[in-house]
C-alpha positions as CSV (number, residue, x, y, z in Angstrom):
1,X,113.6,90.0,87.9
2,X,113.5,87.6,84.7
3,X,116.0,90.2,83.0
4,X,118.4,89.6,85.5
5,X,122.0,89.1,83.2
6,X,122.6,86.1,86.1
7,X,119.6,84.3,85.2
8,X,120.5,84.0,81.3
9,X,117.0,82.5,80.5
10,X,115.1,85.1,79.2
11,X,116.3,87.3,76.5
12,X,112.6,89.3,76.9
13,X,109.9,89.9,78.9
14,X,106.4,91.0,78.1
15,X,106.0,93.8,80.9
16,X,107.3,94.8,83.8
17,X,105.8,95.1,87.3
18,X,106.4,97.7,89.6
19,X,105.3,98.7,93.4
20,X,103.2,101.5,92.3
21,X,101.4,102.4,95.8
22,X,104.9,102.4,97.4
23,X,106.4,104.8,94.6
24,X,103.6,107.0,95.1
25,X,104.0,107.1,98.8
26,X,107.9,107.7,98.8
27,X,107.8,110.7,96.4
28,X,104.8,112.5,98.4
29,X,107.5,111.8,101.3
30,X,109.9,113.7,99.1
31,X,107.5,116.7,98.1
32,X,105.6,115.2,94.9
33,X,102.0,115.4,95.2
34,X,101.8,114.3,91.8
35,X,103.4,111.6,91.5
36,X,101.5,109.5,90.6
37,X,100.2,111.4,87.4
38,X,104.1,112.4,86.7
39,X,104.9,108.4,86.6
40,X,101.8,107.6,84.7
41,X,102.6,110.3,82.3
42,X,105.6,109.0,81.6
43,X,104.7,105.4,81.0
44,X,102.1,107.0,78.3
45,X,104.5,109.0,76.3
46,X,107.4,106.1,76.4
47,X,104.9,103.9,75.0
48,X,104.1,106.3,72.4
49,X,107.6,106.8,71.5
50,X,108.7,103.1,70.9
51,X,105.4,101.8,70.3
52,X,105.0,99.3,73.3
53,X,101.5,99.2,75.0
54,X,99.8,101.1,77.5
55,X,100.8,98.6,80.4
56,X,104.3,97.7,79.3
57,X,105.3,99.1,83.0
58,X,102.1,98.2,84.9
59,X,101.1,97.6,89.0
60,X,98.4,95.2,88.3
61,X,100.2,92.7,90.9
62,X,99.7,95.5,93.6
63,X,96.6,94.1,94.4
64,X,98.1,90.9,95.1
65,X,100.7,91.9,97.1
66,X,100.4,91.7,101.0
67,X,100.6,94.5,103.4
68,X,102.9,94.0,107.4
69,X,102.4,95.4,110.3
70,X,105.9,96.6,112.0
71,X,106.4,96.2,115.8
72,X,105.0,99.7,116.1
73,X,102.0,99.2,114.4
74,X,102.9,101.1,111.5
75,X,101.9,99.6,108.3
76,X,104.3,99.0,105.4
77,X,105.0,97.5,102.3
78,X,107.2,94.4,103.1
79,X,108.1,93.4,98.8
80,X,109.7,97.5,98.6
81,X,111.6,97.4,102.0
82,X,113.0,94.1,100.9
83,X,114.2,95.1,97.2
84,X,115.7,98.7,98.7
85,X,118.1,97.1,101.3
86,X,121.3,97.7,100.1
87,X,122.2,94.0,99.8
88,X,119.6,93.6,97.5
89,X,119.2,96.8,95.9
90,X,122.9,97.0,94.4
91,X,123.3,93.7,93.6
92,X,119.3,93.6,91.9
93,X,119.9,96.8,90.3
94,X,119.3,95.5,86.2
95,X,118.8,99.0,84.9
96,X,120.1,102.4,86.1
97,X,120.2,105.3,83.6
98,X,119.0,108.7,82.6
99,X,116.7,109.2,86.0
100,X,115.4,105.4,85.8
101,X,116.5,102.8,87.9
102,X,115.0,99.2,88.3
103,X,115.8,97.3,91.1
104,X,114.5,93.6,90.9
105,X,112.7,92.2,94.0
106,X,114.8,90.2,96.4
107,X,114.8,86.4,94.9
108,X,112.6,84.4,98.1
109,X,109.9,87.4,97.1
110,X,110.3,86.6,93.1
111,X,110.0,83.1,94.3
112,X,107.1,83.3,96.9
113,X,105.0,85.5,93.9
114,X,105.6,83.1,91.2
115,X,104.9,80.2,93.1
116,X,101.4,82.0,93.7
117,X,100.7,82.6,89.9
118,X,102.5,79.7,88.6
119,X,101.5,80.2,85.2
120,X,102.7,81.1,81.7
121,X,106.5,81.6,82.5
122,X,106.6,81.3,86.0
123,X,107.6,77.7,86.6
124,X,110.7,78.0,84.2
125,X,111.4,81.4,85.9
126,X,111.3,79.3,89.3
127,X,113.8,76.9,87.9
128,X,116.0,79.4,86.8
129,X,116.0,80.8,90.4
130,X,116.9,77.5,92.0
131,X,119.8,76.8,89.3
132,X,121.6,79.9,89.8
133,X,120.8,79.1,93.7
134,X,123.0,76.2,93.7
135,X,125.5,77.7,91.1
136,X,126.0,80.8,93.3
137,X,126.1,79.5,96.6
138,X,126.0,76.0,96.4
139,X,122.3,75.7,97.6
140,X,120.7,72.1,97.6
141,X,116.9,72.9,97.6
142,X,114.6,70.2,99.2
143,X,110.5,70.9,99.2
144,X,110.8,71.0,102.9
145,X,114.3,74.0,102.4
146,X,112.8,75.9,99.9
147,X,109.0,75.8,101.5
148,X,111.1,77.3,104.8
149,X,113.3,79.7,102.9
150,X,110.3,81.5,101.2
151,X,107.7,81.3,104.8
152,X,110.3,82.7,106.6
153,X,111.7,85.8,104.5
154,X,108.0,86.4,102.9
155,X,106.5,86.0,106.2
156,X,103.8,88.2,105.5
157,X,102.2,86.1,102.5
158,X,100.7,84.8,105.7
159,X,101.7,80.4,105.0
160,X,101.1,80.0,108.6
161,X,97.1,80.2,107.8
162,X,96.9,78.4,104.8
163,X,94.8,75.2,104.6
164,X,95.4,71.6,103.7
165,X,94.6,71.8,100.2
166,X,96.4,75.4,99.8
167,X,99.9,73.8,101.5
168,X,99.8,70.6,99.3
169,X,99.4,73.1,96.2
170,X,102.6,74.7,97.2
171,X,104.5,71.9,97.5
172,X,103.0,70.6,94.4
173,X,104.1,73.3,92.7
174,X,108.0,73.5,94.9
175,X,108.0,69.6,93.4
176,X,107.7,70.8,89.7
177,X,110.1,73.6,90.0
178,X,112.9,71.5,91.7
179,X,112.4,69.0,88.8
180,X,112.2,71.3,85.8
181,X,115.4,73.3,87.9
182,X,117.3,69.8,88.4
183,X,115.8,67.3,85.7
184,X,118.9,64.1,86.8
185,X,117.7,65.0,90.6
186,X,119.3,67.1,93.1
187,X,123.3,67.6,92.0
188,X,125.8,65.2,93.8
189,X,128.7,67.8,93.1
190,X,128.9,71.0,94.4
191,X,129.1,73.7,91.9
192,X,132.6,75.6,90.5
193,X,133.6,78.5,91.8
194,X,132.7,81.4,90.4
195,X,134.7,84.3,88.4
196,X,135.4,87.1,89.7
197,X,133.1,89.0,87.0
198,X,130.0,87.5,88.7
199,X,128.1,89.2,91.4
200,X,127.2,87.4,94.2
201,X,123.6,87.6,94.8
202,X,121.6,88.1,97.9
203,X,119.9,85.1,98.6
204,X,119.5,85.1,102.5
């Protein structure tokens, strides 16, 4: 997400997360048994070849990341159906070459996991997220708009349970990012149009 060309932030990133458990499960789907040892192969010998570690491309989040139920009862992964909607996944798509594509997650979900963490990066990232918010689509976050945007599109991170302490830490943490995004305060202008060489970005 971070390597996003609209974000214009970030000129690297350490590693890259991916959905591991839902890759595995859509290429059994397809006919590959092994896919999971194809992928992991392939991670190995890339990192040989250009000398980056062993977890440059990595699913440690996967254990983080939550689980719905649909109105069948069929489990699935909410973060992968987001990201592979076409309004996200042609507009997200940063990289798409030689058999490889990478798809950034949908911007609440960046938003929602980073807000988790919030460490290292992760509030500047935030910031970045709610600049190019307002310069995109003229979006005037508030703590109480942005805490609303991310519980109702990343629903199953499950805010409806969490506890005093847990909801003040969120919005503690909303607080910072709306003043590292907006240092002056919230803009009184709205933003200028954009070119016509920009993509707008899914943010609903």
């Amino acid at each position: 997400m971070v390597l996003h060309p609209s974000l214009k932030h970030r000129e690297s990133t350490q590693d890259i997360d991916y959905i591991h458990r839902s890759f595995v499960s859509e290429y059994r789907a397809l006919g590959y048994p092994d896919a999971e040892e194809r992928l992991r192969k392939c991670i190995a010998e890339t990192a040989l070849k250009f000398n980056l570690g062993l977890d440059w491309l990595n699913d440690h989040a996967d254990v983080a990341l939550p689980l719905a139920v649909d109105q069948q009862g069929r489990t699935y992964d909410p973060i992968f159906y987001a990201s592979t909607r076409d309004q996200n996944a042609v507009p997200q798509t940063i990289f798409d070459e030689r058999g490889l594509a990478l798809v950034a997650v949908p911007w609440p979900w960046a938003m929602a996991l980073k807000l988790v963490r919030y460490e290292k990066k992760d509030p500047e990232d935030c910031a970045a997220v709610l600049r190019l918010g307002f310069s995109q689509r003229g979006i005037r976050w508030t703590i109480a708009g942005l805490e609303q945007w991310i519980s109702e599109r990343c629903w199953p991170m499950n805010y409806s349970s969490y506890q005093p302490p847990q909801k003040a830490q969120l919005r503690q943490r909303i607080q910072d990012a709306l003043s590292r995004a907006f240092p002056g305060g919230p803009p009184s202008h709205m933003p200028p149009p954009r070119t016509t060489s920009e993509t707008p970005l899914y943010f609903s």
